[in-house]
VMD Tcl script that draws the C-alpha trace (Angstrom):
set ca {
  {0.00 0.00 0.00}
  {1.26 3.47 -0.72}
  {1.79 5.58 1.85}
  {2.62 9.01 2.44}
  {6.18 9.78 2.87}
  {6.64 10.05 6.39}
  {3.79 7.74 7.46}
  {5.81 4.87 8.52}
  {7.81 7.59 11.07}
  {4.93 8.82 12.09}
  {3.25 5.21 12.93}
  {6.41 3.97 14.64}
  {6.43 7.16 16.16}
  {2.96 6.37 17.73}
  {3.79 2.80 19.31}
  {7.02 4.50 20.91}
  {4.56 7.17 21.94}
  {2.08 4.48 23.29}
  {4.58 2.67 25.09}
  {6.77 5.55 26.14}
  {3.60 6.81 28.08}
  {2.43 3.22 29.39}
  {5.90 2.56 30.89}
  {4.85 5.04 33.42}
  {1.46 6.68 34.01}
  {-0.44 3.58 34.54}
  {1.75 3.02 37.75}
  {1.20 6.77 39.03}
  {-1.73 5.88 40.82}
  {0.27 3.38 42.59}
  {3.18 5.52 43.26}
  {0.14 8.07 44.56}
  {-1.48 5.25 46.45}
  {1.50 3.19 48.05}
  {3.97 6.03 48.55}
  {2.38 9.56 48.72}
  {-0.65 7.39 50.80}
  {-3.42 9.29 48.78}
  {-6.69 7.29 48.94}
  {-7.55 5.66 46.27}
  {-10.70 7.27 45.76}
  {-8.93 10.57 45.40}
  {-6.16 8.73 42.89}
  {-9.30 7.61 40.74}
  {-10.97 11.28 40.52}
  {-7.80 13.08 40.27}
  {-7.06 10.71 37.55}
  {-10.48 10.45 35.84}
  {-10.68 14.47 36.31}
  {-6.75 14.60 34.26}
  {-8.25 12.72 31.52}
  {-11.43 14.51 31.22}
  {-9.28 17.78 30.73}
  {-8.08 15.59 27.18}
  {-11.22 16.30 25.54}
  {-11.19 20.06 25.48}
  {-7.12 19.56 24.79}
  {-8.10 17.65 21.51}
  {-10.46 20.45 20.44}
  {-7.90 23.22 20.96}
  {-5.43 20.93 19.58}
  {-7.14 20.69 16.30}
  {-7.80 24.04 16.20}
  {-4.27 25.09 16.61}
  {-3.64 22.07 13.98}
  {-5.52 24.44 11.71}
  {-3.67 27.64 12.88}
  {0.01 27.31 13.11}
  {0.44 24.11 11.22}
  {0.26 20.02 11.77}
  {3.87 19.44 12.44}
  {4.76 22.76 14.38}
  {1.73 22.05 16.98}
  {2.76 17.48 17.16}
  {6.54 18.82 17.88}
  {6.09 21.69 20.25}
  {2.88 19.20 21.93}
  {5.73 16.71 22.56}
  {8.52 18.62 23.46}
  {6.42 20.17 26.21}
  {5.34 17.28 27.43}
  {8.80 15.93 27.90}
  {9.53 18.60 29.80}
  {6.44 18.05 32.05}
  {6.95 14.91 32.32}
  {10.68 15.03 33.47}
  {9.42 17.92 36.09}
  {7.38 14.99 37.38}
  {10.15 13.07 37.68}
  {11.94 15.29 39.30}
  {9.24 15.87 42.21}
  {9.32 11.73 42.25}
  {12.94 11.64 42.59}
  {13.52 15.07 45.40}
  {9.87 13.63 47.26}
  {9.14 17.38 46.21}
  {5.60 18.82 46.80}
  {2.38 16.44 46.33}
  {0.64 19.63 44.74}
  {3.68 20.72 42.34}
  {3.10 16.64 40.83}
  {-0.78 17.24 40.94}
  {-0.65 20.18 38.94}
  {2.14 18.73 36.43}
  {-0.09 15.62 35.24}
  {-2.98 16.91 34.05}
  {-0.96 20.38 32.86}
  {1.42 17.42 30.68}
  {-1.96 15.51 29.56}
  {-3.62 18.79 28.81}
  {-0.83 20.31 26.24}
  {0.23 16.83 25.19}
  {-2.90 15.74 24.10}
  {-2.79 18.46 21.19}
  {-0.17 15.81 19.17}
  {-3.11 13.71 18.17}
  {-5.34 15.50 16.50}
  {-2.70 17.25 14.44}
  {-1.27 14.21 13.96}
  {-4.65 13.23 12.45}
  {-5.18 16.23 10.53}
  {-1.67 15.46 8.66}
  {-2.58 12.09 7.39}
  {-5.62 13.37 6.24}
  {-3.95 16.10 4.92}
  {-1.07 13.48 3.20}
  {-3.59 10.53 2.95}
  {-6.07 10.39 -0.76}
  {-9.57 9.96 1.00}
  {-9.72 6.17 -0.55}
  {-6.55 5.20 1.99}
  {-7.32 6.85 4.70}
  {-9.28 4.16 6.25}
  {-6.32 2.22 5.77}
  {-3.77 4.32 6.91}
  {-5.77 5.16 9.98}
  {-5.71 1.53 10.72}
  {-1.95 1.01 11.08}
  {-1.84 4.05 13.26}
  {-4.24 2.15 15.37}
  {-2.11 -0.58 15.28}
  {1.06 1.03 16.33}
  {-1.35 2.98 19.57}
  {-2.05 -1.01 20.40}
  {1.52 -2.08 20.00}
  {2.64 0.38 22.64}
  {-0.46 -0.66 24.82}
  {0.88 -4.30 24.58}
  {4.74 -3.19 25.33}
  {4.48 -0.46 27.62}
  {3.22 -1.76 30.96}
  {4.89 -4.97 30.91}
  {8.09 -3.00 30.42}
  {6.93 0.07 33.14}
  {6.13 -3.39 35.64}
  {9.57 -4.25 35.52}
  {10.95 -0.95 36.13}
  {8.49 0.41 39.03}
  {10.26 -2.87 41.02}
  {13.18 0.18 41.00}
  {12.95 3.13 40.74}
  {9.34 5.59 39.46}
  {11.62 8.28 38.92}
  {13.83 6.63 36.44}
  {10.21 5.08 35.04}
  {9.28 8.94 34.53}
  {12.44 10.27 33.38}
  {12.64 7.31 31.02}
  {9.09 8.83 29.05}
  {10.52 12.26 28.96}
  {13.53 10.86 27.10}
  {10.88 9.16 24.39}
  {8.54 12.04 24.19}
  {11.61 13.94 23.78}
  {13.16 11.65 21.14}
  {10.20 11.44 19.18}
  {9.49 15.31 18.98}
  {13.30 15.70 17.46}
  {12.28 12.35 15.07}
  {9.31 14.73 13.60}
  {11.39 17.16 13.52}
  {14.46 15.72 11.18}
  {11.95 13.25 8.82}
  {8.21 14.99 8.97}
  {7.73 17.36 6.05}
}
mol new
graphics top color blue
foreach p $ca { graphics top sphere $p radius 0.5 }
foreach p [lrange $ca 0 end-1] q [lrange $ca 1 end] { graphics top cylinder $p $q radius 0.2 }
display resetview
C-alpha cells in the first residue's frame, strides 16, 4: 500500500509514543497510592478528572492544527510534554511537593494531548480519501503495540525506581518530537 512519505515515522512514532507513556502513568496511581498514601478514591478522581481535561485539549489541539500548522503544533505538543513529564520526575525523585506533581499531570496531559489530532489532521492532509481508512488503521495498530509493550516493560521498572520510570518517558517524548522534527515534512 502506498503511503505518504513520512507515514511509517509517524506510525512507529505512535507505538514509541504508546509505550513511552504506558511505561509510566499507569503506575502513578500506585506511586500516589503506596507512597504519597493518597486514597484511592482521590487517585481515581484526580485521575479520571486529568483525563477529562483531554477532551477540550483535543479540540484546541485541532484548532491550533488548523492555525500554526500540523507538524509545528505534534513537535512543540511533545517537546512540552517531555519537559512536564521530566518535572514529574523530578518531584518523584527530590519527594518534592504532592501539589507541584498534581498540577504537572494533568498540565502534561492537557498540552500533550494536542499531538493527536494534528497528527490526524496530517494524514488526512497526506492521505487520498480512498486510503485513509487504511492508513488510519496502522496508526491504530502502532497505539495497540505500545499498549501491549508499555506496561509490561513500566512493571519491571516500578520494582526500582518511578523516577527513572518517569524520566525514562521524557527521554521518548523527547526523542520522538526531534524524530518529527528531522523526517516529517
Amino acid at each position: 500500500m502506498k503511503v505518504p512519505a513520512g507515514f511509517w515515522i509517524l506510525s512507529f512514532g505512535e507505538a514509541v509514543l504508546t509505550a513511552g507513556y504506558a511505561v509510566s502513568f499507569p503506575f502513578l496511581a500506585v506511586y500516589l497510592s503506596g507512597h504519597r498514601h493518597i486514597p484511592m478514591s482521590l487517585v481515581g478522581l484526580f485521575l479520571a478528572l486529568s483525563l477529562f481535561m483531554t477532551s477540550f485539549a483535543h479540540v484546541i489541539g485541532g484548532e491550533l492544527a488548523d492555525v500554526f500548522g500540523r507538524k509545528k503544533i505534534m513537535v512543540s505538543a511533545l517537546f512540552t510534554r517531555a519537559v512536564l513529564i521530566g518535572a514529574i520526575a523530578w518531584v518523584i525523585k527530590a519527594d518534592g511537593d504532592i501539589l507541584l506533581l498534581l498540577a504537572l499531570h494533568p498540565l502534561g496531559l492537557f498540552v500533550g494531548s494536542f499531538y493527536s489530532p494534528a497528527a490526524r489532521a496530517w494524514v488526512a492532509d497526506s492521505t487520498p480519501p480512498e486510503r485513509r481508512m487504511k492508513v488510519y488503521g496502522i496508526l491504530r495498530i502502532g497505539t495497540n503495540a505500545g499498549w501491549a509493550v508499555g506496561p509490561a516493560v513500566g512493571g519491571l521498572m516500578a520494582a526500582g525506581s518511578y523516577p527513572v520510570m518517569f524520566g525514562f518517558t521524557a527521554l521518548v517524548y523527547l526523542v520522538c518530537a526531534l524524530v518529527l522534527t528531522l523526517f516529517i515534512k
